[in-house]
C-alpha positions, 0 to 999 in steps of 0.5 A, a space after each residue: 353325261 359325257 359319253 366317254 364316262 364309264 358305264 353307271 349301273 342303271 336299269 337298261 331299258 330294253 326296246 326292240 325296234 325295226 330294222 335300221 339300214 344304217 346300222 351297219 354303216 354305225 358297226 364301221 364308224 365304231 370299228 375304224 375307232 377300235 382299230 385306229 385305238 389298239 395297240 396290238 393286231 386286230 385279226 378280225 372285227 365283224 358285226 355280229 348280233 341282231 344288228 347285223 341281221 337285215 331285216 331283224 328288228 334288234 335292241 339298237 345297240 351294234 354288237 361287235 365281235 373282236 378277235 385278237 391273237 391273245 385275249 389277254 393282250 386286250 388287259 393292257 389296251 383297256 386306256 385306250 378303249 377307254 379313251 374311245 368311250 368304251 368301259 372294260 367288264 373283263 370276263 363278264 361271265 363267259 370264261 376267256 373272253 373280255 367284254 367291253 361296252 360303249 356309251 353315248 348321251 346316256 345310253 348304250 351303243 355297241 356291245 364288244 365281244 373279244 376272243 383270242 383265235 381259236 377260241 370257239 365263242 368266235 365260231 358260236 357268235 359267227 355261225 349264228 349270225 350267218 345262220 340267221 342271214 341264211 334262213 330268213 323264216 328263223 330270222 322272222 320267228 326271233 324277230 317276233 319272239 324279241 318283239 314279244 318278250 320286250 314288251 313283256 319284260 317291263 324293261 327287265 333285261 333279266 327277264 328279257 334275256 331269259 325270254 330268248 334263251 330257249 330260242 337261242 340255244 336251240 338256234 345256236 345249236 342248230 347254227 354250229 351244225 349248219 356251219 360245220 356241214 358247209 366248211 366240210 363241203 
């Protein structure tokens, strides 16, 4: 398959494995493509995601989160993420944002999450990145629990994800508070 075609519906396979340190090296060969390919003003492009964790071990997809003036201004710039491998899922569930996923040889790479500023999903995705970099013991516990419901899933990405999600909501949570004690410091 030619990696710049669209996503074909398949079950993903969902494998957990140990950190790789060249994961970040992988978020900014893809990030110069995203933002040589746009069109309108990149504010900010982090690495976000278990990938971005040291570390953690991770799905070894690079998660991005994009951040552009206008969220909508992304509607007019899906031909050229398209042509860059990347396929458009507008929304995809979470209301404001548009949702953009990267194939090569089959397989998913990099998942990007864009916002327009202001939008809070950029603070939620930030803060639990940040809290996870600064609180190793939690970075371990969700190392071990994606471990553990990976292998339980049966390749499952539903049930995968509903595996983590009472850690993560709780961790979200607990990563906003952090994050808002240390901007008012």
């Amino acid at each position: 398959m030619d990696e710049h075609q669209p996503f074909l519906p398949k079950m993903r396979r969902v494998v957990v494995v140990p950190s790789d340190p060249a994961w970040p090296t992988m978020f900014e060969r893809i990030a110069a493509d995203v933002r040589r390919a746009l069109s309108c003003p990149v504010i900010n492009l982090d690495h976000i995601g278990s990938t971005s964790v040291p570390g953690l071990p991770a799905k070894p997809i690079i998660d991005m989160l994009l951040e552009v003036d206008r969220v909508e201004l992304l509607d007019d710039e899906t031909a050229r993420l398209q042509a860059i491998g990347f396929h458009a899922w507008g929304e995809n569930g979470i209301a404001g944002r548009r949702y953009f996923t990267k194939q090569k040889s089959g397989e998913r790479i990099a998942h990007m999450h864009a916002f327009g500023t202001g939008d809070p999903g950029l603070t939620r995705h930030l803060a639990f990145r940040d809290y996870l970099r600064a609180h190793p013991a939690v970075a371990l516990e969700y190392g071990e629990l994606k471990e553990r419901v990976a292998a339980a899933s049966d390749h499952d990405i539903d049930a995968y994800m509903d595996g983590k999600d009472a850690f993560i909501k709780h961790h979200e949570a607990e990563a906003l508070r952090w994050s808002k004690e240390r901007s008012e410091l």
